[in-house]
NUMI-301696 format. One record per residue (C-alpha): z, y, x; residue in one letter; residue number from 1; chain. Coordinates in Angstrom, 1 decimal, always signed. Each point is the difference from the previous one (the first is absolute). Example, Ala and Ser with C-alpha at 12.3 -4.5 7.8 and 13.67 -1.06 7.14 Angstrom:
<rs>
<<+7.8 -4.5 +12.3> 'A' 1 'A'> <<-0.7 +3.4 +1.4> 'S' 2 'A'> 
</rs>
This chain:
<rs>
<<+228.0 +31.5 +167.4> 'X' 1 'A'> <<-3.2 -1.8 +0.8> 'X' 2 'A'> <<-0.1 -3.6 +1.6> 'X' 3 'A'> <<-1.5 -0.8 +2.9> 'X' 4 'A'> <<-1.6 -3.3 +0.9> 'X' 5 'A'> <<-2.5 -1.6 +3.2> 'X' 6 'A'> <<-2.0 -2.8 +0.2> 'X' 7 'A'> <<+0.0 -2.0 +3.2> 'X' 8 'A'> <<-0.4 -3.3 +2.2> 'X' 9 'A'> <<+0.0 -0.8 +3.3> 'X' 10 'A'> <<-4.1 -0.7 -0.5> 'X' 11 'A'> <<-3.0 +1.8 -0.5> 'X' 12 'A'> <<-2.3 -0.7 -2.8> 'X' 13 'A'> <<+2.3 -0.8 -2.5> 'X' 14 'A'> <<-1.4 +2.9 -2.1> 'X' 15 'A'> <<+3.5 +2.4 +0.4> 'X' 16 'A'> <<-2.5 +3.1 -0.4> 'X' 17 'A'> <<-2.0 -1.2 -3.1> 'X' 18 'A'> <<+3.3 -1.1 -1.8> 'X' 19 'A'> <<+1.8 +3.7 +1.3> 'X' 20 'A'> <<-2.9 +1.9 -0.8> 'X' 21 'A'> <<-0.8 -1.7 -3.4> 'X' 22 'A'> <<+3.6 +0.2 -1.1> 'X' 23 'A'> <<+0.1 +3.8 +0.8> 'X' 24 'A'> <<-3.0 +0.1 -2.2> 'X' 25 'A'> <<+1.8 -1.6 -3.0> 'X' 26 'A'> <<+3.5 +1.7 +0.6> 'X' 27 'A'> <<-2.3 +3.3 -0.1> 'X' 28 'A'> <<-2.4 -0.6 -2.9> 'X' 29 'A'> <<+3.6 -1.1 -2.3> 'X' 30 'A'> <<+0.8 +3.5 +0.6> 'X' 31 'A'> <<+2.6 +0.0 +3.2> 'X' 32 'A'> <<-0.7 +2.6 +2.7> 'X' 33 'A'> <<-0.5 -2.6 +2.8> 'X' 34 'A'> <<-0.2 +0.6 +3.6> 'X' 35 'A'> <<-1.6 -2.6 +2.2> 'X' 36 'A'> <<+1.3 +0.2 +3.5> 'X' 37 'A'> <<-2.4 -1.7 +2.7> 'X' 38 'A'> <<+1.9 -1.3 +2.8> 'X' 39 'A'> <<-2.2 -1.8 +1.6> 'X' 40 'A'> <<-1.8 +1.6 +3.3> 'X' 41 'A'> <<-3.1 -1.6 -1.0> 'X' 42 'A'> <<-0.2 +2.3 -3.1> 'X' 43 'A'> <<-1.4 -2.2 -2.5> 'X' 44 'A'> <<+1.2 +1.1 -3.2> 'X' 45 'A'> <<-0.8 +3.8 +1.3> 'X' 46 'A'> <<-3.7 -1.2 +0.2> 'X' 47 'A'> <<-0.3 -1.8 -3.1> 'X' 48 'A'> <<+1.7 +3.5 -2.1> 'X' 49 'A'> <<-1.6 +2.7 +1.9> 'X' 50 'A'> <<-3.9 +0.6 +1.6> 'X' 51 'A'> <<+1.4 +2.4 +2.2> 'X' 52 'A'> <<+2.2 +0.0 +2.7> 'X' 53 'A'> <<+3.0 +2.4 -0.8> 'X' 54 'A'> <<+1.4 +3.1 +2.1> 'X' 55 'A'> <<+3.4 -1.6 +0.2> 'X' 56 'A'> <<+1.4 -3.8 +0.0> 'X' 57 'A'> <<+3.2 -1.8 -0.2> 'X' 58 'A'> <<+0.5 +0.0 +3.9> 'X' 59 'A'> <<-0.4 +3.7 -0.4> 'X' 60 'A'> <<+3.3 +0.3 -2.6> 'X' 61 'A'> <<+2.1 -2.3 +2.1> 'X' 62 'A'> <<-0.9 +1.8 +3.1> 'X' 63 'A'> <<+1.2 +3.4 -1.5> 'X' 64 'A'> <<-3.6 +1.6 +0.2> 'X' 65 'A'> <<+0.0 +0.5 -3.7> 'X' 66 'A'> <<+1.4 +0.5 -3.2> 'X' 67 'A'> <<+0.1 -3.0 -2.1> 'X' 68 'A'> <<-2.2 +1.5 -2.7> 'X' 69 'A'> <<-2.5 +1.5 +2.4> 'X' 70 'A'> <<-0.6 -3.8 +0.8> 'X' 71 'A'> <<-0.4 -1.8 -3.7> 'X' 72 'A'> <<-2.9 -0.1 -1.5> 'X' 73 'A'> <<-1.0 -0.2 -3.5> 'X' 74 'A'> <<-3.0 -3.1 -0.8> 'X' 75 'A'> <<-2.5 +1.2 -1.7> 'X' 76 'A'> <<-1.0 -1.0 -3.2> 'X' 77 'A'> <<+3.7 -1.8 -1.1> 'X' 78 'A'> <<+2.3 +1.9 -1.2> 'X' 79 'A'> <<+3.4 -0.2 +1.3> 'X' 80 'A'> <<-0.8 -1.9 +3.1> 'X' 81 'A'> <<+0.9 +1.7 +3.2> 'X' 82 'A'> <<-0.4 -1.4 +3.6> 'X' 83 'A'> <<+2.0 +0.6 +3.5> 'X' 84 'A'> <<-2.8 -1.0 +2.0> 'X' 85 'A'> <<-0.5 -2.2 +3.0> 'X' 86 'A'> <<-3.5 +0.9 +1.6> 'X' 87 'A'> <<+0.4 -1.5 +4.2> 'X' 88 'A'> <<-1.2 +3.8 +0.8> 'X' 89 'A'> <<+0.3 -0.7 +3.7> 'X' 90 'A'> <<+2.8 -3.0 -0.7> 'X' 91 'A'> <<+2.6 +2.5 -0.4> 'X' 92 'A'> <<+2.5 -2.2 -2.5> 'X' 93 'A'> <<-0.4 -2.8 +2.7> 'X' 94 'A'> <<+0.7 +2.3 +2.9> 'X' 95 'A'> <<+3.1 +1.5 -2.1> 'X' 96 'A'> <<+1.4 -3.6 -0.6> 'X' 97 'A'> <<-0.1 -1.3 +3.4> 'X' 98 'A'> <<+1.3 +2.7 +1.4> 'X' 99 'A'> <<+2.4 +2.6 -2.3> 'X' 100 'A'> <<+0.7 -2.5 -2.6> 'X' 101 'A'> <<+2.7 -1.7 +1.6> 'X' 102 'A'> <<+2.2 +3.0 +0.7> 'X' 103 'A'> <<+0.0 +1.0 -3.7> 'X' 104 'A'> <<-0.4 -3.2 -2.3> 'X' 105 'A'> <<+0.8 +1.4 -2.8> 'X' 106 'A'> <<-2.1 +2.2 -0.7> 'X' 107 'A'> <<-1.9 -1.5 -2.3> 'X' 108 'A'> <<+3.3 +0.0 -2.1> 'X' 109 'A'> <<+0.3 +3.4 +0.4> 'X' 110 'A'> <<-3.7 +0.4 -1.6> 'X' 111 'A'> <<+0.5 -2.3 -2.3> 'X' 112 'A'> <<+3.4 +2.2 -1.2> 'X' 113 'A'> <<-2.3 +2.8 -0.4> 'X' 114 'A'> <<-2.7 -1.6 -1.9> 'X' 115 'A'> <<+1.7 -1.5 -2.6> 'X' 116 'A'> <<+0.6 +3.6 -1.1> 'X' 117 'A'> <<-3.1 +0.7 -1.1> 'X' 118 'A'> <<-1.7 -3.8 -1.2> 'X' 119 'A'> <<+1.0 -2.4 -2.2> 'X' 120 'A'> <<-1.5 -2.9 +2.2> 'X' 121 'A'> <<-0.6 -0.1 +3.5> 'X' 122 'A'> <<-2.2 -3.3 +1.4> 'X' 123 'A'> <<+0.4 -0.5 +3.8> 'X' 124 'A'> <<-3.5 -2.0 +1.5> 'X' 125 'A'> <<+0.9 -1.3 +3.5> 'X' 126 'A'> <<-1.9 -1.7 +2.8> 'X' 127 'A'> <<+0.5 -3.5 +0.6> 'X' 128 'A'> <<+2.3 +0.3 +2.9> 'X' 129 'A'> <<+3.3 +0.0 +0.3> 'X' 130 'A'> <<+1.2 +2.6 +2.6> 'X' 131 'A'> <<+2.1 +3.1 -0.2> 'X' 132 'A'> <<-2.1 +1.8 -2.5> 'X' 133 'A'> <<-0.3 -2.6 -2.5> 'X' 134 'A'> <<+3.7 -0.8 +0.4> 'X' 135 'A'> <<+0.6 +4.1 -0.8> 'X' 136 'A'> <<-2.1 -0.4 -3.3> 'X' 137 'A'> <<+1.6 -3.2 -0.9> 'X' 138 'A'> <<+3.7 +1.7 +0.4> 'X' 139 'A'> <<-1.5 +2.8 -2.0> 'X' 140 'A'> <<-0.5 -1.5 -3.4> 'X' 141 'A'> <<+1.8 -1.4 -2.6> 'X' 142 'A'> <<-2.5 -3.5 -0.3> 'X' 143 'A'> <<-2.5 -1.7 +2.4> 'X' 144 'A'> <<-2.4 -2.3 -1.7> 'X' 145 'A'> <<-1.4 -2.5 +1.8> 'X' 146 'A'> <<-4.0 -0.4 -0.9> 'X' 147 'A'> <<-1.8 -3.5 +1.8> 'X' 148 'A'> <<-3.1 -2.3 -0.8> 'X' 149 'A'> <<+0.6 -3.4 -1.0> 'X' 150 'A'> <<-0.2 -1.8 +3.5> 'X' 151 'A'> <<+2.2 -1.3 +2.5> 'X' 152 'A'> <<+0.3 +2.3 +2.6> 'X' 153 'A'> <<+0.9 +2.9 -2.7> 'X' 154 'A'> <<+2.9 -2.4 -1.8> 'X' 155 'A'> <<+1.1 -0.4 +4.0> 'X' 156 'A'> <<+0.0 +4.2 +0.7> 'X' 157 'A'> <<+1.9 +0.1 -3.7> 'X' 158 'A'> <<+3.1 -2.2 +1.8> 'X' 159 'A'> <<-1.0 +1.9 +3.3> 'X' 160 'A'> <<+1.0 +3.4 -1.9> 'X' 161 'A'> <<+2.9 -1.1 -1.9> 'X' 162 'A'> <<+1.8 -0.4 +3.3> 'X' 163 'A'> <<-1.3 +3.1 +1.5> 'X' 164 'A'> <<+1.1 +1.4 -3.4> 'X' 165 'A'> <<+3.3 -1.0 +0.3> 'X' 166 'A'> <<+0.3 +1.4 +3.9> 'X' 167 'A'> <<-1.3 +3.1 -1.5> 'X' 168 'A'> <<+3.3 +0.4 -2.2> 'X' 169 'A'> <<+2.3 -1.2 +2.4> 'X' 170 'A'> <<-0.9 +2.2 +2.6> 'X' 171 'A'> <<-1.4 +3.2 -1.9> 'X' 172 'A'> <<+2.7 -0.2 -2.9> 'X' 173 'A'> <<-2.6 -0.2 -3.0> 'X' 174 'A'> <<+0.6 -1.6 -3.0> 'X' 175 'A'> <<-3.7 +0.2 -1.2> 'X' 176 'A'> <<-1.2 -2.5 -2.5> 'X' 177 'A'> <<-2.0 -2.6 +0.9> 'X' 178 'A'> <<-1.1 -2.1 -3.2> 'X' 179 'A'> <<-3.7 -0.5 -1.1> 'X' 180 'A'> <<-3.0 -1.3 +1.7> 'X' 181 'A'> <<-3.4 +0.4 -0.6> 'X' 182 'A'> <<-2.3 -2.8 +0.4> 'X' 183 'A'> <<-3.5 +2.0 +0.0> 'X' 184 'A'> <<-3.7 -1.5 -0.4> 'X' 185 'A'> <<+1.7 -3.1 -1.8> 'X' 186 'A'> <<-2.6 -2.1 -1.7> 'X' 187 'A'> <<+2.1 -2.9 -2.5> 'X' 188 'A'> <<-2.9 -2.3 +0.0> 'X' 189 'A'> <<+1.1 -1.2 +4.1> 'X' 190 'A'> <<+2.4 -2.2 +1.0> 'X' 191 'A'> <<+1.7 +1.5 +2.9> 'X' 192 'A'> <<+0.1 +3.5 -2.1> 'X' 193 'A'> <<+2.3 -1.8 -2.3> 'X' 194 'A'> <<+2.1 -1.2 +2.9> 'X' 195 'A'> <<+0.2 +3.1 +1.7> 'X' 196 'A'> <<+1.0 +1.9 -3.5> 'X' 197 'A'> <<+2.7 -3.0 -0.6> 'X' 198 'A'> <<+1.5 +0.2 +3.4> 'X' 199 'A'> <<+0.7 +3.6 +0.0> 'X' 200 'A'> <<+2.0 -0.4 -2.8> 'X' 201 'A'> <<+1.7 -2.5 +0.9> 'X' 202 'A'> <<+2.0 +2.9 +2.4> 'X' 203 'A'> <<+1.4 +1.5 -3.5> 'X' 204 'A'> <<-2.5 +3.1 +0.3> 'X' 205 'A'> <<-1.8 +1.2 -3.2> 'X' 206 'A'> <<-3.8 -0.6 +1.0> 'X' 207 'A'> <<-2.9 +1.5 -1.3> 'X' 208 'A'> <<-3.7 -1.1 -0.1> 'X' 209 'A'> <<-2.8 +2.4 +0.4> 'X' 210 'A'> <<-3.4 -1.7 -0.7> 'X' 211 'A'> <<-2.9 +0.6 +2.2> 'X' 212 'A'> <<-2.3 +2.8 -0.9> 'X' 213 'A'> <<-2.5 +1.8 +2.2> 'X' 214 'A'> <<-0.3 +2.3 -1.9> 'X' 215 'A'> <<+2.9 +1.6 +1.6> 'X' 216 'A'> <<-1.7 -0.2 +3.7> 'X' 217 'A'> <<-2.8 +2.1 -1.8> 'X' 218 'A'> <<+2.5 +2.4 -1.5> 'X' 219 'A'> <<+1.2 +0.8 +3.4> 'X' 220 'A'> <<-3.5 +0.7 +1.5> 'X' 221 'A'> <<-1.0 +2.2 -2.5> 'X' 222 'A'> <<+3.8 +1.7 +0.2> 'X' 223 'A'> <<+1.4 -0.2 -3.4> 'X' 224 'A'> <<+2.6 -1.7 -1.7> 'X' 225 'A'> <<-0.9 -3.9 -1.1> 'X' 226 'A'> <<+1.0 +1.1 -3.5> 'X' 227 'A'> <<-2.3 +2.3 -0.6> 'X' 228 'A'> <<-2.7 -1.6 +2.2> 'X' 229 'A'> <<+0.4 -3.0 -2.4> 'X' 230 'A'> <<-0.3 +2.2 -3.3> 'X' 231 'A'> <<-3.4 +1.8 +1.1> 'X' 232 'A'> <<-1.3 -3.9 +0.2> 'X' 233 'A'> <<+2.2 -1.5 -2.5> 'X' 234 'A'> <<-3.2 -1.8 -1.1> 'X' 235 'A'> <<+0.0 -2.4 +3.7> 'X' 236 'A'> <<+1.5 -2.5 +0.9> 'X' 237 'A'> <<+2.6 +1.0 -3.6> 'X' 238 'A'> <<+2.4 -3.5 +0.2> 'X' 239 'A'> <<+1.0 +0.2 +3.3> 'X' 240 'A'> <<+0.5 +3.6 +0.7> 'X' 241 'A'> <<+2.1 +0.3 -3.5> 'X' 242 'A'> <<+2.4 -3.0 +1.8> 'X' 243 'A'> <<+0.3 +2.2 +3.0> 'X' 244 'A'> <<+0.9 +3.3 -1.6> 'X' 245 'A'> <<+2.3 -2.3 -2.3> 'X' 246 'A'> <<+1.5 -0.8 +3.1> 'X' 247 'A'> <<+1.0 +2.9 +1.6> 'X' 248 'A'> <<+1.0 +1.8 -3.0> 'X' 249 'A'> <<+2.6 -3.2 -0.4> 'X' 250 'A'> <<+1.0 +0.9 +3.9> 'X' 251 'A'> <<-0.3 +3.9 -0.9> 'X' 252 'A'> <<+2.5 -0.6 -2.9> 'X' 253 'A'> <<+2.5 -2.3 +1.3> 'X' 254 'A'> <<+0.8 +2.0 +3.7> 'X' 255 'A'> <<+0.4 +3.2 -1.3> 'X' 256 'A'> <<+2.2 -0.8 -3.2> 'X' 257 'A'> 
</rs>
């Protein structure tokens, strides 16, 4: 039965999409059919995979308009990577969670249940809210992994979200895991990086470090995976995209094992 995790904080441009979306791309390139669900009504990770808008979308499935395999897409050109996509057409997963959501949240669950059928990993990328959808994709998985940049106000949304966390269980009976954080775009060479990194584990969570690399901002313009955006220029920039990669196949190995 495949696992499912989601990335999320309670702020935006902590880089929830390009750790999601690069993760999928490991998880998928080691060989696990991977399915990359894009929960967030700004469609992000939908843009960066596909060119195209597709014919059906999440909102679609939870609506009841469609089948869920008339709605997942295959990316192109990586093999084993499938996407339940996310594309705003019209707003329609927004509209659904602010008004439907709330008389069937759980329906995520019920996806979920059906899902794991058919995928060995499933990677949940949510919006930076925290409202009724994002609290039906949190309920949903089995881990939520909390990705932030090494400043202030993201260490302050990380104690922010452990409360909300803990609400969440209480009051939705869900017993998901909540255990790693992500500390992206961290550079040792500064001070407060350091501090940051030490103070979030000092809450007893296993913490990673993924260096910064824009590289990957350039992956997700041209729409393919960082991996194999980095291989085709393998030659650039080697040292630090090699401690990038290093680091999410580190993060890739240790989540899913």
């Amino acid at each position: 039965m495949a696992k499912t995790i989601a990335f999320h904080l309670q702020k935006g441009g902590v880089g929830k999409t390009t750790i999601s979306g690069t993760l999928a791309c490991e998880s998928a390139l080691n060989g696990f059919r991977t399915l990359l669900i894009d929960v967030d009504p700004q469609g992000n990770a939908s843009s960066w995979f596909l060119k195209d808008a597709p014919l059906y979308e999440l909102a679609d499935v939870l609506q009841g308009k469609c089948y869920i395999n008339d709605a997942i897409v295959k990316v192109p050109s990586l093999e084993n990577l499938y996407l339940l996509p996310t594309f705003g057409i019209g707003g329609n997963l927004k509209t659904y969670s602010e008004t439907k959501l709330s008389e069937e949240p759980f329906v995520l669950q019920d996806l979920i249940n059906e899902l794991v059928k058919s995928f060995d990993h499933i990677i949940l990328d949510l919006s930076p809210g925290l409202g009724r959808l994002e609290r039906a994709a949190i309920i949903a998985c089995d881990e939520v992994i909390t990705p932030m940049t090494p400043e202030v106000f993201s260490l302050d949304g990380l104690e922010i979200f452990i409360d909300e966390l803990s609400k969440i269980r209480k009051n939705l009976r869900s017993d998901v895991k909540h255990s790693r954080v992500i500390i992206n775009s961290f550079d040792e060479r500064i001070k407060q990086h350091r501090e940051i990194y030490g103070a979030a584990s000092n809450g007893n969570f296993i913490v990673y470090k993924v260096p910064v690399d824009p590289a990957f901002r350039k992956a997700q313009e041209l729409s393919k995976a960082p991996q194999l955006y980095v291989e085709s220029f393998k030659n650039l920039h080697r040292g630090m995209k090699v401690k990038t990669l290093e680091a999410i196949k580190l993060i890739d190995n240790d989540i899913w094992s």
